[in-house]
C-alpha positions in Angstrom: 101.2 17.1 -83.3 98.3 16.0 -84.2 95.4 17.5 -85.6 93.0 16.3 -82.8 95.7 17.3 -80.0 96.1 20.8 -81.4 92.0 21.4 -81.2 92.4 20.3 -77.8 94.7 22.6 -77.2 92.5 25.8 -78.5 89.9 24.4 -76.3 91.9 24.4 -73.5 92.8 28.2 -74.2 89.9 29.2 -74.3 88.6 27.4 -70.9 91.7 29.0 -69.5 91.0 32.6 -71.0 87.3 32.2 -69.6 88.2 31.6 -66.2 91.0 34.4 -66.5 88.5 36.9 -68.1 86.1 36.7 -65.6 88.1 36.1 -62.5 89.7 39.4 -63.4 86.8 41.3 -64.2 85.8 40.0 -60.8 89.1 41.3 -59.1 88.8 44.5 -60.7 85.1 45.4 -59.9 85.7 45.8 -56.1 87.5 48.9 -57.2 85.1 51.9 -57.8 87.8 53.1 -59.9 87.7 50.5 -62.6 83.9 50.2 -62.8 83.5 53.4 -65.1 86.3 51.7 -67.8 84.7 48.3 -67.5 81.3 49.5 -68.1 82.3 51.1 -71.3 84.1 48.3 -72.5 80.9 46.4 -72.3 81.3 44.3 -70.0 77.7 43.3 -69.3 77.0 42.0 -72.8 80.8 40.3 -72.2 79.6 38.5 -68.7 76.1 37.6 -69.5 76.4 34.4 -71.3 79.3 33.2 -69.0 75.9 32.7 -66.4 75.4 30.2 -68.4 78.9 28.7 -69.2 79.0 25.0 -68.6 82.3 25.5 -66.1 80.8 25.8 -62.7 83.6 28.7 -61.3 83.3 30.7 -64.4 79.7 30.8 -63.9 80.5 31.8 -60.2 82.7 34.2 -60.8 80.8 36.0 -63.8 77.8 36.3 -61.0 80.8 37.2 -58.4 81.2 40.4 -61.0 77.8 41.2 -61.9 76.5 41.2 -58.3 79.7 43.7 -57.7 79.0 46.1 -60.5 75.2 46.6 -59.4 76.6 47.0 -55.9 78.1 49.9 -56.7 75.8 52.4 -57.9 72.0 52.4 -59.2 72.7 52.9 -63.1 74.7 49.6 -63.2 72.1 47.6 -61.3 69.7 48.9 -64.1 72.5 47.4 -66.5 71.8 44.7 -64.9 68.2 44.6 -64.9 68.2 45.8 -68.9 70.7 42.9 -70.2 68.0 40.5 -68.9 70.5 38.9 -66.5 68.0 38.4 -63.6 66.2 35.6 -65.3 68.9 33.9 -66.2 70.2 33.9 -62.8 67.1 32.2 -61.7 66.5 30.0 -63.8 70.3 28.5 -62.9 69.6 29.6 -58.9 68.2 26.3 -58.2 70.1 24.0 -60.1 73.4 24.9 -59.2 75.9 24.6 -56.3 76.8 26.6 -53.3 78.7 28.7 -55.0 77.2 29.5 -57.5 74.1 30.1 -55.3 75.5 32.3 -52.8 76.8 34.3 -56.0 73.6 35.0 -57.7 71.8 36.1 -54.2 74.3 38.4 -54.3 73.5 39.9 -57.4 69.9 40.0 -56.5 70.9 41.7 -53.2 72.9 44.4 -54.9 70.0 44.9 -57.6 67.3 45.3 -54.7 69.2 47.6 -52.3 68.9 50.8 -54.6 64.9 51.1 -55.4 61.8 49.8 -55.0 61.6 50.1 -58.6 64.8 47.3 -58.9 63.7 45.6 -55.7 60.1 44.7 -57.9 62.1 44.1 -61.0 63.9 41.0 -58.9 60.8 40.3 -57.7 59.2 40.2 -61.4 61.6 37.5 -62.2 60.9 34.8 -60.3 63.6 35.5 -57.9 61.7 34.9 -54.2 60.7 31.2 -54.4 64.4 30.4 -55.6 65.7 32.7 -52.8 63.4 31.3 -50.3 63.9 27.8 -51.8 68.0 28.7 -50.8 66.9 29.1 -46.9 66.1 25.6 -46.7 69.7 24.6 -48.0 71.9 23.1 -45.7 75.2 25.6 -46.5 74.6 28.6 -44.3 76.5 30.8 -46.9 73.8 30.4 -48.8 71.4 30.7 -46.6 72.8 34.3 -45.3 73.0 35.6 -48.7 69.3 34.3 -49.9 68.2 35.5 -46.2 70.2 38.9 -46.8 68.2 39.5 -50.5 65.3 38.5 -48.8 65.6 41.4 -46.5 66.5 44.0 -49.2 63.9 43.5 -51.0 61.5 43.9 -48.0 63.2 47.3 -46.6 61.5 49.3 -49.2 57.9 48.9 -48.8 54.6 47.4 -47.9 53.8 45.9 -51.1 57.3 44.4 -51.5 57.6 43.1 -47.8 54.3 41.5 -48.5 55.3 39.5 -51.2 58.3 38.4 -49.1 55.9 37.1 -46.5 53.7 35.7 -49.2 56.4 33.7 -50.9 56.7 32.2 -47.0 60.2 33.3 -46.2 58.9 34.3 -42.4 58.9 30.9 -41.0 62.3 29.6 -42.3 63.9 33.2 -41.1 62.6 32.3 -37.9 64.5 28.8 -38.0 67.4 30.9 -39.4 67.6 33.0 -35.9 67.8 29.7 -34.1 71.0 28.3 -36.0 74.7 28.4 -34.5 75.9 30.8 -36.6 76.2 34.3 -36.0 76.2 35.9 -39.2 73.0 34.0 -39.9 71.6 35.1 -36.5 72.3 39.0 -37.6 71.4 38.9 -41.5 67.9 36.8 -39.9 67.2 39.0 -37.4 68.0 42.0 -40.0 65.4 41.2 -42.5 62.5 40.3 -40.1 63.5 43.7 -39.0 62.8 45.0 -42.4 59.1 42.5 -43.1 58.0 43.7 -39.8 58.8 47.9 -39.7 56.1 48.5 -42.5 52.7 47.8 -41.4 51.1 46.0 -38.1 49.9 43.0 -40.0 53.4 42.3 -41.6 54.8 42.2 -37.6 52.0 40.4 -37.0 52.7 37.4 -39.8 56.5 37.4 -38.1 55.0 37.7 -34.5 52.6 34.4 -35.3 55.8 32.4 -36.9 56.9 32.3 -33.1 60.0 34.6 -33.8 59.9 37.2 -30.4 60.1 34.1 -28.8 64.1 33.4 -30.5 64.8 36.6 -30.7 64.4 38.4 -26.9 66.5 36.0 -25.4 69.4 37.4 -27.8 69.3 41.0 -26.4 72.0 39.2 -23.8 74.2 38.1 -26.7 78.1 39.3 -26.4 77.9 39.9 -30.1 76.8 43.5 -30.5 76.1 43.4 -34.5 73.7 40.5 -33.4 72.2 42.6 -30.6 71.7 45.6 -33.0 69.3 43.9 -35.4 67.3 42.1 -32.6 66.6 45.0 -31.0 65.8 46.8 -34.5 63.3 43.6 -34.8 61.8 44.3 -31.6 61.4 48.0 -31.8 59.5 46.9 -35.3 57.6 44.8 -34.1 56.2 46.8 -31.0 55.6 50.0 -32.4 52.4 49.0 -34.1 50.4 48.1 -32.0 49.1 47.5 -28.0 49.3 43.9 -28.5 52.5 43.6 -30.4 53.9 45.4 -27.9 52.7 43.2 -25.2 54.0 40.1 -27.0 57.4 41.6 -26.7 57.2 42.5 -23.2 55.9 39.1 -22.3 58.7 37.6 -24.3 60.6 38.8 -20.8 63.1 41.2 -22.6 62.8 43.4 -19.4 65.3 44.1 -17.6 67.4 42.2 -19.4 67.3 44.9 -22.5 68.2 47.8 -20.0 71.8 46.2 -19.7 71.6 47.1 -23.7 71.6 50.9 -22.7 75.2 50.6 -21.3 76.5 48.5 -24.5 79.9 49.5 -26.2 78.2 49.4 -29.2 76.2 53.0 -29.8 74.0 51.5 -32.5 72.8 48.7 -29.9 72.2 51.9 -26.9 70.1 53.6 -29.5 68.5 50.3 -30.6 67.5 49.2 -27.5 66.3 52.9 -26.4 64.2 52.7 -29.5 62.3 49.2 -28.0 62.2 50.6 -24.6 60.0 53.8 -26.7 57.6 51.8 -29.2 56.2 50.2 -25.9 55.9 52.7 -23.2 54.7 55.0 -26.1 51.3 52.8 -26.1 49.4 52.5 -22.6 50.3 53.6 -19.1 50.2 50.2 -17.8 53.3 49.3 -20.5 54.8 52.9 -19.1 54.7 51.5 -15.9 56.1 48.0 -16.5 59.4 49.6 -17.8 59.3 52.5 -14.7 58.7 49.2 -12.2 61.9 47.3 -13.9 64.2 50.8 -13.3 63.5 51.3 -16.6 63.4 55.3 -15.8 66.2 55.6 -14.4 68.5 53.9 -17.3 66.9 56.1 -19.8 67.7 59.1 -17.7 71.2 57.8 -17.9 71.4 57.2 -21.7 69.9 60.4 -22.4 72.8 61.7 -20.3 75.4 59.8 -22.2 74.4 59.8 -26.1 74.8 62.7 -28.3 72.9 64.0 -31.2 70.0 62.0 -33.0 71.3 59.1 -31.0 69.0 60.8 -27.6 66.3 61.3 -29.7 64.0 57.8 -28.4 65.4 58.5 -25.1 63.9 61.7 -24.7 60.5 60.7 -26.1 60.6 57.8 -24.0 60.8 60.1 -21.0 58.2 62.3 -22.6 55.8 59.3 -23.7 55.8 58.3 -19.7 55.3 61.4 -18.1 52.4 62.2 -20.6 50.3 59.2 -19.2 49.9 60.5 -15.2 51.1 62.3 -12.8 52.3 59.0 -11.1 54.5 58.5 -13.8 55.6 62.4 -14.5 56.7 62.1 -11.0 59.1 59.3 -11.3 60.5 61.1 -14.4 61.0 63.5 -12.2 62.4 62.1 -9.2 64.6 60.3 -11.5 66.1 63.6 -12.5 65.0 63.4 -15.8 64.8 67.2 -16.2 68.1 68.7 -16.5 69.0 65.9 -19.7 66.6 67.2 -21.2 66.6 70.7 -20.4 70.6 70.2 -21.6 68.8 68.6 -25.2 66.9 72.0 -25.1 69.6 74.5 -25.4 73.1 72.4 -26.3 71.4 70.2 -29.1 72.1 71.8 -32.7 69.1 70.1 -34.5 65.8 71.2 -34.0 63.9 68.2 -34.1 65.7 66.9 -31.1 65.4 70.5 -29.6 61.1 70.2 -30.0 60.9 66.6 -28.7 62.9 67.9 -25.6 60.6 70.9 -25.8 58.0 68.4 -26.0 59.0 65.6 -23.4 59.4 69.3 -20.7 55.8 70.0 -21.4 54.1 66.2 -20.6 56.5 66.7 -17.3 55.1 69.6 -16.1 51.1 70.2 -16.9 49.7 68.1 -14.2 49.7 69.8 -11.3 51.3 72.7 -9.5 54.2 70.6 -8.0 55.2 69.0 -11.6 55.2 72.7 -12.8 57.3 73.7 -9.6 59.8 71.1 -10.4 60.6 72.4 -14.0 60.4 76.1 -12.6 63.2 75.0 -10.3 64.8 74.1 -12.8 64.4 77.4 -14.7 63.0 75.7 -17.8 60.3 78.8 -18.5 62.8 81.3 -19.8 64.8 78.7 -22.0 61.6 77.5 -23.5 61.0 81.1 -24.2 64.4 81.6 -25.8 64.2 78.6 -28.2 61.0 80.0 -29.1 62.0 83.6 -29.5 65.0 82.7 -31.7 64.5 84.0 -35.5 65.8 80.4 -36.7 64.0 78.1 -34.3 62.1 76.1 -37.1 58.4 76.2 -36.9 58.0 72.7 -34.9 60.1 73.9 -32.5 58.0 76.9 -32.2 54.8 75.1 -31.7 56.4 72.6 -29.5 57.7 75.1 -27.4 54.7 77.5 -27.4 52.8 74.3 -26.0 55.3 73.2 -23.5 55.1 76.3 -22.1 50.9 76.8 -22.3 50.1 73.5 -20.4 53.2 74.7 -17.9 52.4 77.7 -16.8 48.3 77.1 -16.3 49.4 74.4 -13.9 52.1 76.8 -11.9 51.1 78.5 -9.0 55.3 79.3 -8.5 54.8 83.0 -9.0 59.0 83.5 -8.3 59.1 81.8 -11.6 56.9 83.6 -13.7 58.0 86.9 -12.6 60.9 86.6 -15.5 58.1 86.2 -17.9 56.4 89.2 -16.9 58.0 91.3 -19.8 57.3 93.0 -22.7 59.5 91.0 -24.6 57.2 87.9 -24.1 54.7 87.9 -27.1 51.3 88.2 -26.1 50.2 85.0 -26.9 52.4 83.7 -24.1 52.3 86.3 -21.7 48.1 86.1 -21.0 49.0 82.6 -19.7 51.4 84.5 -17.2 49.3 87.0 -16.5 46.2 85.0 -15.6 48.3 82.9 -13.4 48.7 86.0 -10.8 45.7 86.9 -11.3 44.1 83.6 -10.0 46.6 83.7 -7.2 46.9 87.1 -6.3 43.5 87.7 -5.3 43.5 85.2 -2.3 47.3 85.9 -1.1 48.5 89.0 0.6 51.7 87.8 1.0 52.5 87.0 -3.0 50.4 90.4 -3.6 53.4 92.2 -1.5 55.9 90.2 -3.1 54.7 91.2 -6.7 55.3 95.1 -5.6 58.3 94.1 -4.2 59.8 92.5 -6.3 59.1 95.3 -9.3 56.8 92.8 -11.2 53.5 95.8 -10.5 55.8 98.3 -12.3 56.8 95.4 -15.3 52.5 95.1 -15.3 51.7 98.3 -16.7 54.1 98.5 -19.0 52.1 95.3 -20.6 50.0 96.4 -24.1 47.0 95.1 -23.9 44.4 95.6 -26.0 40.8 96.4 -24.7 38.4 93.5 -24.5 41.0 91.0 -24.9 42.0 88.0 -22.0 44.8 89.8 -21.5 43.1 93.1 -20.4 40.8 91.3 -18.5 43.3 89.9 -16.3 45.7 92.6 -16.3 42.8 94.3 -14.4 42.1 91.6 -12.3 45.5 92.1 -10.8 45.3 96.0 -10.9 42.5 95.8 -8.9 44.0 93.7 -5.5 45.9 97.1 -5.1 44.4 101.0 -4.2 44.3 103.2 -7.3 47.5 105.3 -6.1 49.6 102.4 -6.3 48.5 101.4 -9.4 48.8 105.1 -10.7 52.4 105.3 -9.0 53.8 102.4 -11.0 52.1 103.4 -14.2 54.3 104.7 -17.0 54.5 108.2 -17.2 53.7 108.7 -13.5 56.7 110.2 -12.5 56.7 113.0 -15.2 53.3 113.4 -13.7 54.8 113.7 -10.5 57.7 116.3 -11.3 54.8 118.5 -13.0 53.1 118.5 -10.2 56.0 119.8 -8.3 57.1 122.7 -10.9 53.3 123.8 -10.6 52.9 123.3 -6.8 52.5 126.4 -5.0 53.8 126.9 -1.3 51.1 128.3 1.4 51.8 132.1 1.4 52.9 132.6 -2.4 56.5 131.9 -1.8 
């Protein structure tokens, strides 16, 4: 052999050994097991100048391996950041092919998910023009996985969203939303989700590249994971702001998104729940365009249906309505939006979900007698009571509860379902709201006033401590004093030992 063949030879084992060495580092770094054993063999310092290797698939499938390692946890894609690998990858991002494209925005990807701390250090190297330069490729690979980074990076925060929209990524994610491919629809949709969430002017940057317009007509895709992110988009987008909101709803995604409520997909029900509360939440005209599209009525139904955190925009949705009028508390109402909620109340285990229930009860009931009447009838009073008499309830709860039942019970005139309340086991702070009720009603009604001896609520009166000077003594008296002093005496504690003294020192006529 000769010696020129035989160099030839070692050249060609160690091409061979290249692409065998990274392609099984690759293979063995989508096993969390391995990662531990390949990051102390070094394998960082081992991929790092095969970036730059002048064979296209080992450069692909070193970057195939990196972008796996800082997947997996947030102390490799530090590793990542502290070999000085990003720059590299840049540098090469817009030279090279598809492959090797779609590999390195995978690696930027995995780096940005973690922090916002690794999010800005792939922003620091130069990666957004090169990503945003890969959304204007042709390959939609690489235009998911530049359009995927994209959105990573933006997730985080304000500051890093704005660069996003500053290095003008918006307008070619819009175009993005409008091409035939699914996946590039969802990972599209996904990141203006995460521009738009942060502040109203970054919606308004994606709002003014025209993409409502693409995206509302895609609440009536069959593809749910598409579905999902439009209606995260949306909900972004709308929560900001009166006029954002509007956009939306002039984008016609009603009723078309109240079909989304009844999805198989629970992510897309909770989704599109969310949209439906970022706009009512805004203006009682908005409140009403969803309650005139049967809007109400769907919501009641979902709230019905989902479980857990999953109810929570459903019951604020129902609570954001009924706190605009009594126009719209009444269609709540009639809609038989009570007894979800009142279920939320006492079956939910979370708190939070228990408050906004506690919450959504209140804006039902505190404008006027009827809209109290309705959740007396549904016996709401002593459950609020309980949530709020429970040593656990968190202090939200308490406060949301406390309120619910203030702004209630001023407005009811139901004195049946107060009566429960009359006891001494309801803390003062609640019961002078009870109290002053009868005694605003009592004094002009003969037949409630007979009713409250009847019914032993008198008796439950004077057992009441109140303490001179206060509200509550004030009304308290009130109410005493729609009765003759006897029968006020009779039912007062103590009376009948009074009584039985009376007896033992009563004498009979003629000394017997």
């Amino acid at each position: 052999m000769s010696a020129g063949k035989a160099v030839i030879q070692i050249f060609d084992r160690y091409q061979k050994e290249r692409v065998l060495f990274v392609q099984a580092v690759a293979d063995r770094a989508t096993r969390p097991q391995n990662v531990e054993a390949l990051m102390n063999a070094g394998v960082m310092a081992l991929l790092r100048p095969l970036l730059l290797d002048n064979v296209p698939s080992i450069q692909q499938s070193a970057a195939l391996a990196l972008g796996r390692l800082a997947n997996y946890n947030d102390d490799l894609a530090e590793a990542v950041v502290s070999n000085d690998i990003l720059p590299q990858l840049v540098y090469q991002l817009s030279e090279q092919n598809r492959f090797y494209k779609k590999a390195a925005a995978f690696v930027l990807r995995a780096v940005a998910k973690h922090s916002p701390q690794l999010a800005k250090a792939v922003v620091d190297s130069g990666a957004l023009d090169a990503l945003v330069g890969c959304l204007e490729e042709f390959d939609p690979g690489v235009k998911e996985a530049a359009a995927w980074a994209l959105g990573y990076i933006a997730r985080h925060n304000f500051e890093l969203a704005q660069t996003v929209v500053d290095a003008g990524a918006v307008p070619l994610l819009v175009l993005c939303v409008q091409e035939p491919e699914l996946t590039q629809k969802r990972i599209a949709a996904s990141a203006l989700s995460d521009i738009c969430k942060h502040a109203p002017e970054l919606a308004q940057a994606v709002v003014d590249a025209g993409a409502v317009a693409y995206l509302a007509p895609l609440v009536t895709s069959h593809d749910s994971k598409l579905k999902r992110q439009v209606c995260s988009a949306l909900g972004q987008t709308a929560k900001h702001s009166v006029d954002l909101a509007e956009v939306v709803v002039e984008a016609e995604i009603f009723p078309k998104i109240l079909t989304c409520l009844k999805d198989v997909d629970v992510y897309v029900r909770k989704n599109a729940a969310t949209v439906i509360r970022e706009i009512v939440k805004h203006t009682p005209e908005l409140a009403q365009l969803v309650v005139s599209s049967g809007g109400v009525g769907a919501i009641v139904d979902y709230v019905n249906e989902a479980k857990g955190n999953n109810r929570l925009p459903g019951v604020m949705t129902l609570g954001y309505i009924s706190a605009f009028s009594e126009t719209l508390a009444l269609a709540v109402i009639v809609a038989k939006g009570i007894p979800p909620l009142v279920n939320c109340l006492v079956h939910e285990p979370e708190d939070h979900i228990k408050a906004a229930s506690a919450w959504s009860l209140g804006q039902i009931g505190r404008h006027s007698p009827d809209h109290a009447k309705a959740l007396a009838d549904a016996n709401v009073f002593p459950k609020l009571l309980a949530v709020y008499l429970h040593e656990e309830s968190s202090d939200d709860l308490k406060t949301k509860a406390k309120r619910a039942m203030k702004s209630v019970i001023e407005k009811c005139v139901h004195l049946p379902a107060l009566e429960p309340l009359l006891h001494t086991q309801t803390p003062p702070n609640i019961l002078k709201y009870v109290v002053h009720q009868f005694a605003k009603v009592l004094p002009h009604d003969v037949k409630a006033r007979k009713e409250f001896v009847s019914a032993g609520a008198i008796q439950r009166l004077q057992d009441v401590e109140a303490e001179p000077g206060s509200k509550l003594k004030e009304y308290v008296d009130t109410i005493n004093s729609c009765y003759p002093e006897e029968i006020v005496r009779y039912y007062s504690p103590g009376y009948s030992d009074t009584l039985m003294e009376k007896i033992d020192n009563y004498s009979l006529p003629g000394g017997a």
